[in-house]
C-alpha positions as a Python dict, from the first residue, in 0.01 Angstrom:
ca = {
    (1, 'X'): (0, 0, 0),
    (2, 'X'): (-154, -341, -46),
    (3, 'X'): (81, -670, -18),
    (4, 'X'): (75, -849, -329),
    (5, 'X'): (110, -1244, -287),
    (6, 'X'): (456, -1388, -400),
    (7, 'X'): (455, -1695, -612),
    (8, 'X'): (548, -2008, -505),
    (9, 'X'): (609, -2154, -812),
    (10, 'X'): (639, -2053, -1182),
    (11, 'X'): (505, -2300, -1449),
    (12, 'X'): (423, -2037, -1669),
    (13, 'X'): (558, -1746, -1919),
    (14, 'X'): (261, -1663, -2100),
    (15, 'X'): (250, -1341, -2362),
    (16, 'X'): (-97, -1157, -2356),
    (17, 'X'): (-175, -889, -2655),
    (18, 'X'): (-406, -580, -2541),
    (19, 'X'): (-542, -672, -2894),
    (20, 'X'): (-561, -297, -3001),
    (21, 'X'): (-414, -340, -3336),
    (22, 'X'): (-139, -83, -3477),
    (23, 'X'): (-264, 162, -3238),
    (24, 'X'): (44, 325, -3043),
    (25, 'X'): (-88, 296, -2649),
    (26, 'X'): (131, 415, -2366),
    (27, 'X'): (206, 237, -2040),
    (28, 'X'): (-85, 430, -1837),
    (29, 'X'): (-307, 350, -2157),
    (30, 'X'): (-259, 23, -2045),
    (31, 'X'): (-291, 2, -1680),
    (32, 'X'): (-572, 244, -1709),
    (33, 'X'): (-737, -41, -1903),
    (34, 'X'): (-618, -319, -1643),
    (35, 'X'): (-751, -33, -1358),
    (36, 'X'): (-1122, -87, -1539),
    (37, 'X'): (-1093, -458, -1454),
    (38, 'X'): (-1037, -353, -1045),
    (39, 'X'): (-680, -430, -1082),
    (40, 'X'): (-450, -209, -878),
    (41, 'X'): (-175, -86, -1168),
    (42, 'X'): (-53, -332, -1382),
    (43, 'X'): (-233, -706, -1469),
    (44, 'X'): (125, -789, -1602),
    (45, 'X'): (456, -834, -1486),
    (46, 'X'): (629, -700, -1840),
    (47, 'X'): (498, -435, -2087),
    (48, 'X'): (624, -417, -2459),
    (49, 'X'): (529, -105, -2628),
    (50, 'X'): (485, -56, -2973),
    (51, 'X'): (840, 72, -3031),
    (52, 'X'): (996, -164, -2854),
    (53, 'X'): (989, -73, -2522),
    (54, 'X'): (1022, -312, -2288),
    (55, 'X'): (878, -232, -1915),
    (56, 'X'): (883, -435, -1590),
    (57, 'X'): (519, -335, -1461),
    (58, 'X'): (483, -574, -1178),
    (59, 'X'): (755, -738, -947),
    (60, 'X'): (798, -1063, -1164),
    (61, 'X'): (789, -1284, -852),
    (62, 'X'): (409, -1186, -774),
    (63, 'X'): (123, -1309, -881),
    (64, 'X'): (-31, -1185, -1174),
    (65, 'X'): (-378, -1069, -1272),
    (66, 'X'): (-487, -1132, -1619),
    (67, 'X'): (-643, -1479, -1671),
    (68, 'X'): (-766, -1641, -1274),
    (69, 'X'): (-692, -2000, -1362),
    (70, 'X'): (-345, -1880, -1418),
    (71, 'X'): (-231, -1614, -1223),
    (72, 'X'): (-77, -1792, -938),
    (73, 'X'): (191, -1975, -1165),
    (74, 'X'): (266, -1770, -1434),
    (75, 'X'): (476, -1433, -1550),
    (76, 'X'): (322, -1214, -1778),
    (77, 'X'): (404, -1007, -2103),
    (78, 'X'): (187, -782, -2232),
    (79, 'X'): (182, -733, -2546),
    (80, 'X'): (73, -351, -2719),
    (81, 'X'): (-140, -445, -3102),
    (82, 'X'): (-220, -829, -3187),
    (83, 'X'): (-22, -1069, -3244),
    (84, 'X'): (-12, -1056, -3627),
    (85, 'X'): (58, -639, -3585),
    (86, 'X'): (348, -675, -3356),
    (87, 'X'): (644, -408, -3466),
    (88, 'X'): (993, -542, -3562),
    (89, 'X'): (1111, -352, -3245),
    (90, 'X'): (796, -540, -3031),
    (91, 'X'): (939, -890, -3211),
    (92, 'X'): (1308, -797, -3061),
    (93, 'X'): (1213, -719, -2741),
    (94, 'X'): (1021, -997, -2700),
    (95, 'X'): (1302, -1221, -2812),
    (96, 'X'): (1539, -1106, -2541),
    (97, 'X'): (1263, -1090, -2278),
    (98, 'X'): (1158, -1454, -2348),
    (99, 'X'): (1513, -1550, -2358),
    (100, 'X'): (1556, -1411, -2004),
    (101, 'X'): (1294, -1501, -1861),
    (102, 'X'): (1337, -1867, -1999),
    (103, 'X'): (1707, -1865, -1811),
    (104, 'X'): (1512, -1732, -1492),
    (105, 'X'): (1265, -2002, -1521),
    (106, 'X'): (1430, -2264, -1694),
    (107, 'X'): (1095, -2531, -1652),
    (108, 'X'): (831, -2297, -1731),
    (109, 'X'): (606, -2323, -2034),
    (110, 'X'): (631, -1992, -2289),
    (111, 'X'): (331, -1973, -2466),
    (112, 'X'): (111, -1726, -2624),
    (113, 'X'): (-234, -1685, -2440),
    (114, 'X'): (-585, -1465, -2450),
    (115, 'X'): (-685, -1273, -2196),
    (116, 'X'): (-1033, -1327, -2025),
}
């Protein structure tokens, strides 16, 4: 099994959207489409399905692999529609994700972000 590199620091919480609309995709769904990019499972550290889900894809102290320029520094969510489509279930979870992962990182920067 590759090692993946721990991060050193985290500056980052940034929320990605697979930008699929209301379309219902499953965890593999998604990692199949992070798999396409040559990424070994998961790009993110958190998945949020459509219903509300809420699934920790990637140890959250690794780097991640979504955007390069930020990968080192920052935990991801990923996010199942776009951002205007989210589910009341996807708007809860994220809530109590962000809220945890806020108290785990207290001087990180949430923000919302698009993938490259």
């Amino acid at each position: 099994m590759a090692k993946v590199r721990q991060r050193e620091i985290t500056e980052n919480i940034a929320v990605v959207f697979t930008a699929t609309g209301s379309e219902d995709l499953t965890d593999w769904c998604v990692e199949s489409i992070d798999r396409k990019r040559g990424v070994n499972g998961h790009g993110s550290h958190f998945l949020v399905l459509r219903d509300g889900q809420t699934l920790e894809t990637r140890d959250r102290d690794t780097f991640g692999n979504l955007i390069w320029h930020l990968d080192d520094d920052t935990v991801y969510i990923r996010m199942v529609g776009d951002k205007d489509a989210l589910t009341d279930e996807q708007e809860e979870a994220l809530d109590r994700l962000r809220a945890e992962l806020e108290h785990a990182y207290p001087n990180a920067e949430f923000f919302y972000a698009d993938a490259e």
